[in-house]
N, C-alpha and C positions, 0 to 999 in steps of 0.2 A: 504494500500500500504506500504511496505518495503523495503525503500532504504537503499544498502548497497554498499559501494564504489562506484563503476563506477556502477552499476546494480540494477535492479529494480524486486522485484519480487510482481505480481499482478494476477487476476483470469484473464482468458480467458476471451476476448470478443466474443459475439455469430457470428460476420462478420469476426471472424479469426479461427475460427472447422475445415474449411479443414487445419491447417496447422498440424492439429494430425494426418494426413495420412503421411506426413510427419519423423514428429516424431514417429510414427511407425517405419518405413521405420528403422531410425537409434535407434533403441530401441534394433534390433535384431543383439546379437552375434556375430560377426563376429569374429572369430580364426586367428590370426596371419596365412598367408598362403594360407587362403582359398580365393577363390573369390567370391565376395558381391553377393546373388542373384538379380535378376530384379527386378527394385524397382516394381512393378506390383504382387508381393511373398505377398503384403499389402491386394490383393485383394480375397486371398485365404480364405473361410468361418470362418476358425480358427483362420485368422489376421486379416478380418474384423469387427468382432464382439466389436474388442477393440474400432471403432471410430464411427462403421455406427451409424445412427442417435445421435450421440453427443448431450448432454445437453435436451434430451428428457424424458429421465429417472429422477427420483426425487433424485434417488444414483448417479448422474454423477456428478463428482466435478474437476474441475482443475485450477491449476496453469502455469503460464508461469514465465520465466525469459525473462527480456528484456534487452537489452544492445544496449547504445546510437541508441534508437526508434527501432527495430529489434529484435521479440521475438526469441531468439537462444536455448531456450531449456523448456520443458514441464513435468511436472507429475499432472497425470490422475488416477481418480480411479470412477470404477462403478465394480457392483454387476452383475457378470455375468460368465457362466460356462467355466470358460476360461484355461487354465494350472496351475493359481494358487487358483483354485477356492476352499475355505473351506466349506462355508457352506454361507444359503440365507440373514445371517445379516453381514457377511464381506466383505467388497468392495477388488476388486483385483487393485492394483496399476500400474503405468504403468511410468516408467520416460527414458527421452532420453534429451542428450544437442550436437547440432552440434556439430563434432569433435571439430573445432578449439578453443572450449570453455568449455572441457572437462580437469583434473583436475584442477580446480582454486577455488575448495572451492562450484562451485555453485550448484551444484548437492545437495552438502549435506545441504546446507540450504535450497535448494528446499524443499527435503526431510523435512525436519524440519518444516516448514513452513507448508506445507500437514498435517503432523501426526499431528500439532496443531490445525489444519483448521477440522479436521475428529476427533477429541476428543471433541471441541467444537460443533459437530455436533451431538456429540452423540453416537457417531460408539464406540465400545469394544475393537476390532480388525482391521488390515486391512493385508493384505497376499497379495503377487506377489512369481513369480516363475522364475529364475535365473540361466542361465548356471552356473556347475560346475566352469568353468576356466574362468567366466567374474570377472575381476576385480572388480567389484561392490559388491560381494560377500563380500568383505571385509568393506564396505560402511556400507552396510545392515547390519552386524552383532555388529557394533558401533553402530549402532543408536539402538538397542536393539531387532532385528530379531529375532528368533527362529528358529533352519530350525527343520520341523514338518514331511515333507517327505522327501524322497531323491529316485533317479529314476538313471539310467546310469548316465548319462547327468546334469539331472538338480535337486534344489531343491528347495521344496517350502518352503517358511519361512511365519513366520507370528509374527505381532508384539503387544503386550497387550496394548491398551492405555491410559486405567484406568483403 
């Protein structure tokens, strides 16, 4: 466990998976402008593959942030042919933090926290796939990202970890 200010960042418990349905939900891009799809857009084969059976797989790894007893934001990663998928020994990432707790730092020790947790496990690499014009884009390329593809839209990045 690692406390840090007011916040706590700790693994998922198994009686709290559905709140990755969730944090999907707010994982996904939204453009200044546009309006949010139906949270139920979660349920689509290409957005569920990120949660259905969570922590079944022996690649499924996650962190939560918790802030005074209320996990408000998550990064997730498993091995699975998703948008940023590279290849069958990279796990793809997935991180999302309730608006109201978005930039304050926690994101990026999420972050931090994961790539240490997945180096000490073993993993090489780990890849996620990232709207062009998501702020995060810039997150990602501090913390040592690579973008490997690039599509219209989106790129995928991937980061070395030993």
């Amino acid at each position: 466990m690692e406390s840090v200010a007011d916040y706590m960042i700790r693994p998922l418990y198994p009686e709290e998976i559905h709140l990755l349905r969730d944090f999907l939900y707010e994982a996904i891009f939204i453009p200044e402008g546009v309006e949010p799809p139906s949270r139920d857009v979660v349920d689509l084969p290409e957005l569920r593959l990120y949660v259905e059976d969570f922590g079944k797989k022996k690649d499924d790894c996650c962190l939560v942030v918790e802030q005074d007893g209320k996990v408000v934001g998550a990064v997730w990663t498993r091995i699975m042919k998703d948008y940023g998928h590279v290849d069958e020994n990279t796990p793809s990432l997935s991180i999302s933090l309730y608006k109201a707790y978005r930039n304050r730092g926690m994101g990026s020790r999420l972050m931090k926290e994961m790539l240490n947790l997945l180096e000490n496990k073993g993993y090489h690499h780990v890849s996620l796939s990232v709207q062009k014009a998501n702020y995060a884009v810039r997150m990602y390329l501090k913390l040592g990202f690579e973008i490997i593809k690039e599509t219209g839209e989106e790129f995928v990045m991937r980061k070395h970890l030993f």
